[in-house]
N, C-alpha and C positions, 0 to 999 in steps of 0.2 A: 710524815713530817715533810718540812718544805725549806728551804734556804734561800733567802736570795740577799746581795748582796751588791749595792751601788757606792760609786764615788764619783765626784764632781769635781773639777776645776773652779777656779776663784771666780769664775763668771757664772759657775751656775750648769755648764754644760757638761753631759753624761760621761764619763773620760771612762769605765770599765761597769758593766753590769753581767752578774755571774746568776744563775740561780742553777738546785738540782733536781729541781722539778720534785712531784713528791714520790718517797718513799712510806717503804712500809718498814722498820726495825723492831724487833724484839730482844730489848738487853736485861741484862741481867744486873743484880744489886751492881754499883759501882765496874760498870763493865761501862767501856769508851769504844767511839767509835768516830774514825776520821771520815768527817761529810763531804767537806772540798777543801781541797788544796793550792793554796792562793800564791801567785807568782809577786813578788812585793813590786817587781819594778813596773807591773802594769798598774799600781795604787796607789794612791794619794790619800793623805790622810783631809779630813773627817770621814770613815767608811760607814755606811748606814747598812743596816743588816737589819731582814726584817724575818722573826722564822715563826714558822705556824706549826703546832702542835695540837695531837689529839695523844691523851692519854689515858691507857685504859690499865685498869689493875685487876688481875683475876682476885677473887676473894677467899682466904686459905682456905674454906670449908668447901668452895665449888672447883669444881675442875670444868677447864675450857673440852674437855672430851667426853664431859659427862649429856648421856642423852635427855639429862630432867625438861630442858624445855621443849625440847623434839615433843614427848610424851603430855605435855599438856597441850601444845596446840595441836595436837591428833586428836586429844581427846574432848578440844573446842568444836572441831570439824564435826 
């Protein structure tokens, strides 16, 4: 995932741009997790906040450790 975070002056020009470049996180049901922490007096409100997400779900009956796909593209080769 990825954060970035701008604000603008009444003219239009850049006044604060934050981003945290991307990570990788693995959380859990209802588990939080603080991304950045934003100094108010460097901000101005309207803040535009743009964040990019890839979301992946293991499926209950596979496990991420299981070697099932290892074993089919060996057996492609």
């Amino acid at each position: 995932m990825q954060l970035r975070l701008a604000s603008f002056d009444s003219r239009g020009k850049l006044v604060c741009s934050r981003s945290t470049g991307y990570q990788l996180l693995t959380l859990e049901k209802d588990q939080e997790y603080v991304v950045m922490n934003l100094d108010s007096r460097l901000l101005s409100f309207p803040l535009y906040v743009c964040c990019n997400f890839l979301y992946t779900s293991p499926h209950s009956d596979h496990r991420p450790d299981s070697s099932e796909p290892e074993s089919a593209a060996h057996a492609a080769s």
